[in-house]
Every structure is written in C-alpha cells, then in structure tokens.
SEZALUM-963890 format. One line per 4 residues: number of its first residue (from 1); their letters; for each residue x, y, z of C-alpha. Coordinates in Angstrom, 2 decimals, decimal comma. Layout:
// SEZALUM-963890
NUM) a) X:Y:Z  ...
***
This chain:
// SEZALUM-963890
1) xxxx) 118,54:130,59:65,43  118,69:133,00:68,70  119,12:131,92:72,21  115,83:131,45:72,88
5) xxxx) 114,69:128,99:70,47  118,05:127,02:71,02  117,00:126,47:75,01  113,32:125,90:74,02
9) xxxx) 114,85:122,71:71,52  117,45:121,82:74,39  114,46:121,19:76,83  112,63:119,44:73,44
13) xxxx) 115,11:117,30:73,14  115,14:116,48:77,14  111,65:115,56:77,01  112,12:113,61:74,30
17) xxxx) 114,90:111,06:75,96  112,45:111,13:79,03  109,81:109,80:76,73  112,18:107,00:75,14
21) xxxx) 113,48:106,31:78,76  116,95:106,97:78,38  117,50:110,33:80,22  120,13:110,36:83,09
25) xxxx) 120,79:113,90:83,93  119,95:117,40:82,09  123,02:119,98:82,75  121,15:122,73:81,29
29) xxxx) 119,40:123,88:78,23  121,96:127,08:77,34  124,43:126,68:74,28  127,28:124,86:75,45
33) xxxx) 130,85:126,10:75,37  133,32:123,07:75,46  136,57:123,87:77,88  140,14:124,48:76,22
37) xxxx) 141,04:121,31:77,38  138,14:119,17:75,37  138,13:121,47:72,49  141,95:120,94:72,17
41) xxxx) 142,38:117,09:72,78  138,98:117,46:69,56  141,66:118,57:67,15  144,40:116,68:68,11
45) xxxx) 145,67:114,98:65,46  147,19:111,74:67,82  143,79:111,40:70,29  141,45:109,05:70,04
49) xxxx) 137,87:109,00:70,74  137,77:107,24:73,76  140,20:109,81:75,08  138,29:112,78:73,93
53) xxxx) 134,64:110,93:75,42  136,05:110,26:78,76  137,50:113,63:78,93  133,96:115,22:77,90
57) xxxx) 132,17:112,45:80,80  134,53:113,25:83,47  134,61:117,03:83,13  130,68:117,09:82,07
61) xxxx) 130,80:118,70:78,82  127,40:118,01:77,60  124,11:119,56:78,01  122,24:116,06:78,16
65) xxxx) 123,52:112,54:79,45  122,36:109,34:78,85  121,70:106,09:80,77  124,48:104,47:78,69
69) xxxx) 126,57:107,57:79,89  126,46:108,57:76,03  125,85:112,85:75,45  125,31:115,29:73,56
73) xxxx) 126,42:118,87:73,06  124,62:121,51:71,97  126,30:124,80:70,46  126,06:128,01:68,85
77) xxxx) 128,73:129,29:66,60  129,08:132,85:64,98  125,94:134,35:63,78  123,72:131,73:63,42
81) xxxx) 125,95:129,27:63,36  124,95:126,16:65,07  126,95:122,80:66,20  124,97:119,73:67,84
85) xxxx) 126,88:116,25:68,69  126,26:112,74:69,97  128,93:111,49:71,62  128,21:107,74:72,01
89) xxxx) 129,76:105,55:74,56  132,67:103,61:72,88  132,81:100,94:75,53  128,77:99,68:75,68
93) xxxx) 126,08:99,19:73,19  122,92:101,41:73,50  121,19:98,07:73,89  118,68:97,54:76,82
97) xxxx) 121,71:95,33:78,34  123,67:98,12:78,82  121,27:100,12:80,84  120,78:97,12:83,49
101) xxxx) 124,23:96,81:83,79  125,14:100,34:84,29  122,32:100,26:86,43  123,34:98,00:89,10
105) xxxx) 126,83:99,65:88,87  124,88:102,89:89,98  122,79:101,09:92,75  126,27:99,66:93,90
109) xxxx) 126,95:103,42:94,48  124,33:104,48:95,83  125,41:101,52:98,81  128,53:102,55:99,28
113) xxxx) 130,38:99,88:97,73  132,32:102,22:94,70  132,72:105,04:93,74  131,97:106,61:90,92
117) xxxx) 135,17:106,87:89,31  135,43:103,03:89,99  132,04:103,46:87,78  133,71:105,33:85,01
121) xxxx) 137,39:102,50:85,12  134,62:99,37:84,94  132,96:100,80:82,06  136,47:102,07:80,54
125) xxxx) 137,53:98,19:80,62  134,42:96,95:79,25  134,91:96,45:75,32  131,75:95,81:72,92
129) xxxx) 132,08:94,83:69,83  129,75:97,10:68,11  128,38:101,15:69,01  127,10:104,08:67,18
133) xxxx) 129,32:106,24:65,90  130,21:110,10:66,98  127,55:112,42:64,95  128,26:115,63:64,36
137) xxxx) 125,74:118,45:62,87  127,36:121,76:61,74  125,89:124,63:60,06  127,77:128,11:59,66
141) xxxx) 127,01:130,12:56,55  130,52:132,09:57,78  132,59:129,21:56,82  130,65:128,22:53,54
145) xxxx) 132,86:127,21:50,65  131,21:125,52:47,95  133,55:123,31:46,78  134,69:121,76:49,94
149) xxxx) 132,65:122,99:53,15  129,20:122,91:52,78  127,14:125,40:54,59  124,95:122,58:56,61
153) xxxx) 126,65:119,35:57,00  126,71:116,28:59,44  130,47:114,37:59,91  129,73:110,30:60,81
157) xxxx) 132,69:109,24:63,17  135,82:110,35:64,27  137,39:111,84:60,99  136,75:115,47:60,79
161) xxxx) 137,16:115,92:57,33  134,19:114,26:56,27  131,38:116,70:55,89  127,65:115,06:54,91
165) xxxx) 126,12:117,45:53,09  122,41:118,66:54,21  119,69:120,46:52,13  118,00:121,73:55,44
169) xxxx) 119,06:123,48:58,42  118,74:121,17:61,51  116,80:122,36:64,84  118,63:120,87:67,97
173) xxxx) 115,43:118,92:68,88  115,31:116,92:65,32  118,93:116,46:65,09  118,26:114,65:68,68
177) xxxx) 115,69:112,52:67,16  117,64:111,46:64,50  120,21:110,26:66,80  117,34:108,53:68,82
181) xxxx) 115,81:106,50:66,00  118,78:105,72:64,44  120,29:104,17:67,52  117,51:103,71:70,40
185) xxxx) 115,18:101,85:68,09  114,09:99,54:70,56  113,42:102,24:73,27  111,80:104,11:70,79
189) xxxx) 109,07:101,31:69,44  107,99:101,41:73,38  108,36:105,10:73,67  105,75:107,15:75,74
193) xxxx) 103,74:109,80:73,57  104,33:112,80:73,64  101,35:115,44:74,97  101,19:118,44:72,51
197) xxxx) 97,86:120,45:73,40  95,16:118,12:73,60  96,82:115,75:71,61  99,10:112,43:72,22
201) xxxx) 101,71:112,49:69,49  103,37:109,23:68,83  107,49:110,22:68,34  107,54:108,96:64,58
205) xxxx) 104,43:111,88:64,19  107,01:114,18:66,65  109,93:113,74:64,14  107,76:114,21:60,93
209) xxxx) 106,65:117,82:62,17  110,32:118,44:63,60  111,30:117,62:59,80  109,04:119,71:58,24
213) xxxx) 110,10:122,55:60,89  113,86:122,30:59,66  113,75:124,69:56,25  115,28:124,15:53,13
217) xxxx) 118,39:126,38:52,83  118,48:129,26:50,95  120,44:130,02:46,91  123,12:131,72:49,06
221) xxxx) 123,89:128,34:51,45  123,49:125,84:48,60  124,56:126,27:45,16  123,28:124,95:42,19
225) xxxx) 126,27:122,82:41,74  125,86:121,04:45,32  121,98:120,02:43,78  123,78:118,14:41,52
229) xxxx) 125,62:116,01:43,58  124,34:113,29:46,62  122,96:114,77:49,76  120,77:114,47:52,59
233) x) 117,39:116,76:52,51
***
C-alpha cells in the first residue's frame, strides 16, 4: 500500500464516521507516527490502558477522533507494512448516552464554565461498566514467522501477544468499518448513505465492496500450515 492510497482510505474512513454521526475532529489523513513518549508507555510492561489512552487524547495521537473521544491511528510500517488501531474510550460506552453527555460537557465549554482539561478529569472519573476493547490490525510481511507471527493479524485488547490471524490484507477504510459495526451498531442502523457516482450506497453494501477490495494474501504471507488452523478471512 503507498502513501497515496493510505490518505485516500484515511479520508474513506472520515466520511464514513460523518455518515454514522460520530465524527469529532479529523487531524489529518497522512500515516501517523506515534511520539516516543506514547510508543514507549505502548510497551511498557507496568502501564495500563487508560494510561496509554489518555496519553494518546491529551497529546492527539490519532488521525481521527470520536464523539465519545475514542480514536484511531493509522500507520505505515516498513515496506508495506501497515498498522491501524481503535483506541476506545475506557471510561464511557459508545452508546448514544455517552454522546449527550459528552455533549453538554462540550457546550459547558464552549460557555466558559470549564475547561477542557476539566473535560478530560470528568470523563477520567466516570467508570462504565462495559466498552469495546483496543483493536489492533497489523500486517508486515518483514516480521512474518510462521509459527508464531502471522503476516496479517488483528490483537483484541490490551495483551500484545495475542495475534488474530487474517487471510486478507486489511485497507484502512474496512478495518474502520469493522470497528464501526462491531461497536456503533445503533449509529450505524440510522446511518446516512453513502453517495458513490450516481448511486446511494447503504454502509452494509459500503463494507461488502471494502471486503471484497481487501485481497487474499499471497503462498509467501500464509502457509499451508496456517490454512489448517482457525482464522479470520
């Protein structure tokens, strides 16, 4: 995947929020390039997730925010390498609740009567019981090893050592979709369509022909071995 196509699926997967009403701010549609200071609190073995989200919130490492202050990252590694992430809010739901009440928090800015970091501590302090869970996409034929690192994975939660394999390499726009069906059902089922030439795609029509776009890997990314075993295609 070159440059190009990544910022033409970065602004895909803008439009896309827009449609489902969830878009709060786009950064920008270039691969993003976490700082030292996220990437190293990532790997630490003794931080926690809320400390590495409110780390990536405060110092705006993400190339699309939510309305529930949820984000994701897109990246390019070596070669073709590619890493995309959600990075849910651990404190709310992404529940239509949650966007009221953030909501008035924001029009209570907009007066004058906090500030945004007072923002950030109230939602810090706010504890749901349930949220999605950090997803991770990965694919990097460089770091392929059959056995144990597959060449296009996705890791579900916190623990980086679990690698989901995948029979297809991911575009940044589907892997966004996934993440918005999965866990913006409800916005989705009212979701706007979405205008493609003189035609008004519904998003479940969108994600079929951002499936089909994603190819199946090649002999040299997925052994005959891996076929053998459970994974996602």
């Amino acid at each position: 995947m070159n440059k190009a196509e990544l910022v033409a699926q970065i602004h895909k997967s803008w439009r896309y929020a827009k449609a489902l009403k969830v878009d709060e701010l786009f950064s920008g549609p270039t691969a993003l390039e976490a700082s030292d200071a996220f990437k190293k609190l990532a790997i630490s073995p003794v931080s926690s997730y809320e400390e590495l989200y409110l780390v990536g919130l405060r110092d705006s490492q993400y190339n699309i925010l939510l309305k529930d202050y949820s984000f994701f990252q897109f990246g390019a590694g070596g070669g073709d390498g590619v890493r995309f992430a959600y990075y849910p809010n651990p404190f709310l739901g992404a529940v239509p609740d949650t966007l009221a009440e953030l909501k008035e928090m924001q029009e209570y800015v907009a007066e004058g009567i906090i500030d945004v970091d007072e923002v950030l501590h109230q939602v810090s302090e706010i504890r749901r019981p349930q949220h999605p869970p950090h997803v991770r996409y990965e694919y990097s034929k460089h770091q392929y090893l059959e056995a144990t690192h597959p060449c296009s994975h996705i890791h579900f939660g916190f623990h980086g050592g679990n690698r989901w394999p995948v029979r297809r390499y991911l575009t940044a726009h589907a892997f966004a979709l996934l993440i918005f069906r999965a866990f913006y059902l409800d916005f989705w089922i009212c979701a706007d369509t979405i205008k493609t030439g003189d035609r008004d795609l519904t998003l479940d029509t969108v994600l079929q022909q951002a499936r089909a776009e994603c190819r199946m890997l090649y002999d040299g990314e997925f052994s005959s071995a891996e076929a053998q075993r459970f994974y996602f295609v």
